[in-house]
C-alpha positions as CSV (number, residue, x, y, z in Angstrom):
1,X,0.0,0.0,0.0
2,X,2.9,2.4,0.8
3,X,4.8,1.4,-2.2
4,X,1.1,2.6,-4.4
5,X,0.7,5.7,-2.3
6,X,4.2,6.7,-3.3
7,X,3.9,5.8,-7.4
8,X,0.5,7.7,-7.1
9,X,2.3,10.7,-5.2
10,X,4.9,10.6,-7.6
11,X,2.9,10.9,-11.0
12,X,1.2,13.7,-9.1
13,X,4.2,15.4,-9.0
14,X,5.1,14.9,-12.2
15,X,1.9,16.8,-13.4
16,X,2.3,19.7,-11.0
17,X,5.7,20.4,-12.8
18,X,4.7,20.3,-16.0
19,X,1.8,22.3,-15.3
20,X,4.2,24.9,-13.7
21,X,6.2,25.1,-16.7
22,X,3.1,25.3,-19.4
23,X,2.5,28.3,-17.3
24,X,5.8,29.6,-17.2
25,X,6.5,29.3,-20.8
26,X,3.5,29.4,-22.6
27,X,4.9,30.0,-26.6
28,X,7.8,27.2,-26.1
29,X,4.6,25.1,-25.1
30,X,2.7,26.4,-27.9
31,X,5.7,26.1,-30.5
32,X,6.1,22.7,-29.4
33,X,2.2,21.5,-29.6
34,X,2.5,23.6,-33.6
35,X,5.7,21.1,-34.0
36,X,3.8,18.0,-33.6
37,X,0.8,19.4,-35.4
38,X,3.2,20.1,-38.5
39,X,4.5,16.9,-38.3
40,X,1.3,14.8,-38.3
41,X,0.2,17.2,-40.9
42,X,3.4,16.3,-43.0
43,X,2.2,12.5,-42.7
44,X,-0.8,12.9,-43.5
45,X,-0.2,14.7,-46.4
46,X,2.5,12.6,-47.8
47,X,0.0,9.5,-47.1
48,X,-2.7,11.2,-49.3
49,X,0.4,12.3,-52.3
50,X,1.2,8.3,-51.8
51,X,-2.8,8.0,-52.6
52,X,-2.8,10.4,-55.6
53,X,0.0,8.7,-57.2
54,X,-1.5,5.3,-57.1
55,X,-4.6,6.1,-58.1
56,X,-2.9,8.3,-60.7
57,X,-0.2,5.1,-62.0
58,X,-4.1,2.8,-62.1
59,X,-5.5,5.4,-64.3
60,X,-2.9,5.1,-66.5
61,X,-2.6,1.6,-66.2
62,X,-6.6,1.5,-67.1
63,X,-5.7,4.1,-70.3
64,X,-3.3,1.9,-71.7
65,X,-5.4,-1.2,-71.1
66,X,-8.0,0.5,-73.0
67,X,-6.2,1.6,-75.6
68,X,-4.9,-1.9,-76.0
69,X,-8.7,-3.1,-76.0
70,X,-9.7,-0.8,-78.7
71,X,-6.8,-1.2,-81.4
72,X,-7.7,-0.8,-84.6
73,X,-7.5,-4.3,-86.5
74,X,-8.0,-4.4,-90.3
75,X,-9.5,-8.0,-91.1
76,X,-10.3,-7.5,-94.5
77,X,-6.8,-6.2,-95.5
78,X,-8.2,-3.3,-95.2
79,X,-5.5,-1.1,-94.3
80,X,-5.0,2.5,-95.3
81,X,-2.6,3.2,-98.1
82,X,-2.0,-0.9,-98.5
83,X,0.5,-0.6,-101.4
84,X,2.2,1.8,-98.8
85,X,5.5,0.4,-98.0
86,X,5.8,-1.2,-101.5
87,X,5.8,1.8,-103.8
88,X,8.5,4.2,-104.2
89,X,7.1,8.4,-105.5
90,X,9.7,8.2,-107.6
91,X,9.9,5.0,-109.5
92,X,6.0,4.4,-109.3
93,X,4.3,0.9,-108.5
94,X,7.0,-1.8,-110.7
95,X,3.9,-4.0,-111.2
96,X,2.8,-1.2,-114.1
97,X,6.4,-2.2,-115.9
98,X,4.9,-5.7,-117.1
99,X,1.2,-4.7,-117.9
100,X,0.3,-4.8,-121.2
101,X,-1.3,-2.1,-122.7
102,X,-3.2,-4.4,-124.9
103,X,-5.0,-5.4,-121.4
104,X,-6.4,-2.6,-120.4
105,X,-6.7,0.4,-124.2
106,X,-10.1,1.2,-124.7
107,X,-11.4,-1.7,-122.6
108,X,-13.8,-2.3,-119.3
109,X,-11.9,-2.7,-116.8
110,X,-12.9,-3.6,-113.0
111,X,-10.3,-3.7,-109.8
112,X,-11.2,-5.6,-106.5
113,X,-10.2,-4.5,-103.8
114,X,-9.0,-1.4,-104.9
115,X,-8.2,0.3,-101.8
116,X,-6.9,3.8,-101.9
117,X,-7.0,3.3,-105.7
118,X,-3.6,4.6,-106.5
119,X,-3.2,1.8,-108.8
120,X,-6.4,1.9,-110.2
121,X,-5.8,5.9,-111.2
122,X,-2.5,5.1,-112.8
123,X,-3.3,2.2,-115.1
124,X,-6.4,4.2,-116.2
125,X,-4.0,7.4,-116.7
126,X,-0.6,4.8,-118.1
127,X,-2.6,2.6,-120.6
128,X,-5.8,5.0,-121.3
129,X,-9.0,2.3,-120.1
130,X,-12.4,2.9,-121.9
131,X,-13.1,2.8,-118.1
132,X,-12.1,1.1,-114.8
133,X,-13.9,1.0,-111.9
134,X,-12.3,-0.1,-108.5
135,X,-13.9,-1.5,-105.6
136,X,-13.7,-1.9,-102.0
137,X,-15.2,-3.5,-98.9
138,X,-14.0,-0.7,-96.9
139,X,-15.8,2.8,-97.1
140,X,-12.8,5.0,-95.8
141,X,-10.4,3.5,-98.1
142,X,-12.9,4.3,-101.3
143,X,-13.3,7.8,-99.8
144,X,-9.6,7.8,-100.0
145,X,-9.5,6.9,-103.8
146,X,-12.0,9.3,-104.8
147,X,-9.6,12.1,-103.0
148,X,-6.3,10.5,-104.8
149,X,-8.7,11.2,-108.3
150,X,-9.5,14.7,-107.1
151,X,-5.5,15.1,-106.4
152,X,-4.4,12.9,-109.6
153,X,-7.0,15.1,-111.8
154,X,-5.6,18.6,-110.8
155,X,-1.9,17.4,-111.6
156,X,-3.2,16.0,-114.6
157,X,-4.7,19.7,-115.8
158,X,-1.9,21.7,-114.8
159,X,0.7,19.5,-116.8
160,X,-2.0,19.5,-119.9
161,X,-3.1,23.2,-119.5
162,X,1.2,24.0,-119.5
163,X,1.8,21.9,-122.4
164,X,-0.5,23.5,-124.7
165,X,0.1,27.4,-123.3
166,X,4.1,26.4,-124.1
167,X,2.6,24.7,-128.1
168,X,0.5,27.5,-128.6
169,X,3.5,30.6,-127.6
170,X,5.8,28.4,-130.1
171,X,3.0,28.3,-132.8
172,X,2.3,31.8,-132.6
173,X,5.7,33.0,-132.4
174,X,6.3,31.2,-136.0
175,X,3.3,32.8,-137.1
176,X,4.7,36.3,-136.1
177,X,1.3,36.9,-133.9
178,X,3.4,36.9,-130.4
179,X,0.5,39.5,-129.1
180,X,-2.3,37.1,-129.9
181,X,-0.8,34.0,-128.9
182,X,-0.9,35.9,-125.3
183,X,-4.9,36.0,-124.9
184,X,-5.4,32.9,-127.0
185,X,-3.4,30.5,-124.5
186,X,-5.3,31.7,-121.7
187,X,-8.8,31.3,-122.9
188,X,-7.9,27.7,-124.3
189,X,-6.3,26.9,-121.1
190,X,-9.7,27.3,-118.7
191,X,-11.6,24.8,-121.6
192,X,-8.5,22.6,-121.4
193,X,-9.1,22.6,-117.5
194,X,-12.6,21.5,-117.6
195,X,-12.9,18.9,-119.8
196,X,-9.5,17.2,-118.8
197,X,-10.8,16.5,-115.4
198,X,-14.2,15.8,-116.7
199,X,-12.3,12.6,-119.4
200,X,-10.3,11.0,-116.1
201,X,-13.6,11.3,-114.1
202,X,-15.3,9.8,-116.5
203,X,-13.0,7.5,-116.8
204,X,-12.4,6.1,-113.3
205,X,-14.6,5.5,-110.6
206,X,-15.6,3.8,-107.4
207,X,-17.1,1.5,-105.0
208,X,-17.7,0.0,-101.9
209,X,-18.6,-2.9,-102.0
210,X,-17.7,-6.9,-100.5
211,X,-17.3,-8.4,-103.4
212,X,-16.8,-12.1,-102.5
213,X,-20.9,-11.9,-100.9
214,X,-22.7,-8.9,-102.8
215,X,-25.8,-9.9,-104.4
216,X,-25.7,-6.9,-106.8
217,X,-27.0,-7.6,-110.2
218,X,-24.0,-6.9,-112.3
219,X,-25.3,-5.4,-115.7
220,X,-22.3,-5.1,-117.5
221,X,-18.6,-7.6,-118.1
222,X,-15.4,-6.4,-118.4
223,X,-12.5,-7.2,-120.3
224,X,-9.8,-7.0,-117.8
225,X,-9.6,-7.7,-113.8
226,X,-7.5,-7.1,-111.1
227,X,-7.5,-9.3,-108.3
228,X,-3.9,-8.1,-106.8
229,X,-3.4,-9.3,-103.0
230,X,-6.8,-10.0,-102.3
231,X,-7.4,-14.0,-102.3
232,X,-6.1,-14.5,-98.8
233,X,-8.3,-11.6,-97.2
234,X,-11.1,-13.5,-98.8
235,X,-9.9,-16.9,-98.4
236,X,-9.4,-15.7,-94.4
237,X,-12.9,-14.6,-94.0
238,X,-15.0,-16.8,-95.5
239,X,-13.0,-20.0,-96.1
240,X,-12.6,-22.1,-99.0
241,X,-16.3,-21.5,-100.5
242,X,-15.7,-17.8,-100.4
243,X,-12.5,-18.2,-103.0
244,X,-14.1,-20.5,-105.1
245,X,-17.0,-17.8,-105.3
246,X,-14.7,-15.3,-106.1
247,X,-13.2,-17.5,-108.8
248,X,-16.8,-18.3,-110.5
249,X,-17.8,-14.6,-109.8
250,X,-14.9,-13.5,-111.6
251,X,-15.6,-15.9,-114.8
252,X,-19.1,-14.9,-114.9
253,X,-18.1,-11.0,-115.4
254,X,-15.3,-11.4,-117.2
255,X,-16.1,-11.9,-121.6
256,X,-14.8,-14.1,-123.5
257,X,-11.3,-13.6,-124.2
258,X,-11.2,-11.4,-121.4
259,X,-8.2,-11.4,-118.7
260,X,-7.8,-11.7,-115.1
261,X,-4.8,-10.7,-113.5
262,X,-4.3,-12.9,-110.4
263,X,-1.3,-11.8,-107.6
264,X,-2.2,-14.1,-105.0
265,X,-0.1,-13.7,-101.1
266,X,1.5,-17.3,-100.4
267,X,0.8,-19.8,-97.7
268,X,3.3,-17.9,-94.9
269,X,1.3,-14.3,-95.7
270,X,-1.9,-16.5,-94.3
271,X,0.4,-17.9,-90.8
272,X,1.4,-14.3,-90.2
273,X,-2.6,-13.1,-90.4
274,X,-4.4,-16.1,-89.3
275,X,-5.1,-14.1,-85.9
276,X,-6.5,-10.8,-86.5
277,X,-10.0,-11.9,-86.2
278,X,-11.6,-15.2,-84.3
279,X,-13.1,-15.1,-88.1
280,X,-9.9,-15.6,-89.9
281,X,-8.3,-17.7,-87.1
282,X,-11.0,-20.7,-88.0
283,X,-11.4,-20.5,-91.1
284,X,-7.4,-20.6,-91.5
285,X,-7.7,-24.2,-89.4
286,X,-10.2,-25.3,-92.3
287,X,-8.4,-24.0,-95.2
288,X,-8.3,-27.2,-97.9
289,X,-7.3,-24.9,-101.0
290,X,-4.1,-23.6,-101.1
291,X,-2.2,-20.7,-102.9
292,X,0.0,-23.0,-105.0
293,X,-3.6,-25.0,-105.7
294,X,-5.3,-22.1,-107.4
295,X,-3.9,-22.8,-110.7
296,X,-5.4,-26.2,-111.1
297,X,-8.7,-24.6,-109.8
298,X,-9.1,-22.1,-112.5
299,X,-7.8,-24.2,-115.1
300,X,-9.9,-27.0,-114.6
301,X,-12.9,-26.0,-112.5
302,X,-13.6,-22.7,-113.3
303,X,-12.8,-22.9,-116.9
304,X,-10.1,-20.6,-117.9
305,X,-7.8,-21.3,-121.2
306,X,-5.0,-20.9,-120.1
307,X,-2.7,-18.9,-117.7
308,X,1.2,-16.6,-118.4
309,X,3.4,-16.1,-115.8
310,X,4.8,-12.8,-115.7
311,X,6.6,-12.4,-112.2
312,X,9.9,-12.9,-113.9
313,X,9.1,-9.6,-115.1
314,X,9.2,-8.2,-111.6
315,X,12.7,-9.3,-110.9
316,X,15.2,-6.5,-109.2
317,X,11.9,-5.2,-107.6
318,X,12.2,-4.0,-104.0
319,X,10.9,-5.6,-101.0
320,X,7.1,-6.7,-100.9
321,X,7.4,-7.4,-104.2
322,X,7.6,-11.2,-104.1
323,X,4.8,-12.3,-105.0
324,X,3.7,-14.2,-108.0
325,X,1.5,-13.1,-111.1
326,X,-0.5,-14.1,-113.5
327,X,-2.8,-14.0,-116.4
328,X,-5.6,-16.0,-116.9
329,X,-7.3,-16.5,-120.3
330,X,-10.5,-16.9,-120.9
């Protein structure tokens, strides 16, 4: 009992000091309670930066994730500018270098899968079509042709509308009439303007459409198409009967003696695209026919003549241009 009575006295004691000296030094007191204050302060605050940083690193996190979940995947091939990467400004596409002109003057001509129709343009422009019409499954890239027209079509004028000013100056200057060669070459250059843009529109022209499953009614047959790195988009999405309707669609439009010109992707193109849809990804498990197959198919099912191969032609090209092909007869 002593022992407690003293332990009680002494804590008494204790307070009584510490009382005393709160009273005697009231702003060391006060400066000591604003320390403490500042330093749970400090804590807290660097607890709720901790916070903001980790919810700020999930937000990210969740950005990126999304972004990931909403790539942009082209299935049908469908990419923009597709010939891209293959074609150099200044040497042009090297597939034109072993057309024939006798394919494509003054005839119908129809492209599938025509994409940005760059291609399209400059066979029509190269080896003058009657007319050519390219088509797409993809909207964007057919909006994408029809501004490469509107771009190719104001080149086209200014180089036309220059080259008769410069014919007419030299004419005139022979005839001694320098003064009216002047007003002359500037009223023949606004017709020149309008009706060379209105030939290449007339000329070319677009569509989307899939061609492999329309049910449009096709009017007309052509004497030349293009099939160039199509068959395995097709093949991918909608397996072996969607290539063999391709082929017979092909025949049907196609008159007789007409061409088709066939560049088909090999077997390891397919492996590297097999996943970009759970589409493709099947059908590529299912696939009986392959590239190297195709000839045998058109030759002896579909009912072609007979087929040239002109990749040798292509030789010396740059990358991408690997690929095989040919002509079929009909």
């Amino acid at each position: 009992m002593k022992e407690e009575k003293e332990n009680k006295n002494g804590i008494m004691e204790r307070k009584r000091k510490r009382n005393d000296r709160n009273k005697k030094n009231p702003e060391e007191n006060q400066n000591n309670h604003n320390e403490d204050q500042d330093q749970k302060n400090a804590v807290k605050d660097d607890k709720e930066k901790k916070s903001e940083e980790k919810t700020t690193k999930q937000e990210v996190t969740s950005n990126n994730n999304n972004k990931k979940k909403h790539k942009i995947v082209f299935p049908y091939g469908n990419y923009r500018n597709y010939y891209g990467y293959r074609i150099n400004e200044l040497d042009g596409d090297p597939r034109l270098k072993v057309f024939e002109r006798d394919w494509f003057q003054g005839k119908d001509c129809l492209d599938i899968g025509c994409n940005s129709g760059i291609l399209t343009i400059q066979i029509a422009r190269k080896f003058h079509c009657k007319s050519i019409l390219g088509i797409d499954i993809d909207s964007d890239r057919v909006s994408d042709a029809y501004w490469h027209l509107r771009k190719f079509a104001r080149t086209e004028n200014v180089e036309k509308n220059s080259t008769k000013v410069a014919r007419l100056e030299i004419k005139n200057e022979v005839n001694g009439a320098e003064h009216s060669a002047s007003g002359s070459s500037v009223e023949i250059k606004d017709d020149s303007s309008a009706s060379s843009k209105g030939d290449l529109f007339n000329v070319v022209s677009f569509r989307q459409e899939n061609f492999a499953q329309s049910q449009r009614p096709s009017g007309k047959q052509y004497d030349t198409i293009l099939c160039l790195s199509v068959t395995k988009w097709i093949h991918l999405n909608w397996g072996d009967d969607g290539l063999i309707t391709l082929f017979s669609k092909i025949w049907r439009l196609l008159h007789p003696g007409g061409i088709l010109v066939l560049e088909p992707q090999p077997w390891q193109s397919y492996e590297k695209n097999r996943r970009v849809s759970e589409t493709t990804a099947m059908n590529y498990r299912t696939i009986m026919f392959r590239p190297e197959s195709f000839r045998e198919i058109l030759l002896d099912k579909i009912g072609f003549r007979r087929v040239e191969d002109i990749t040798a032609g292509l030789s010396g090209s740059k990358a991408g241009f690997d690929r095989p092909i040919f002509v079929y007869h009909k």
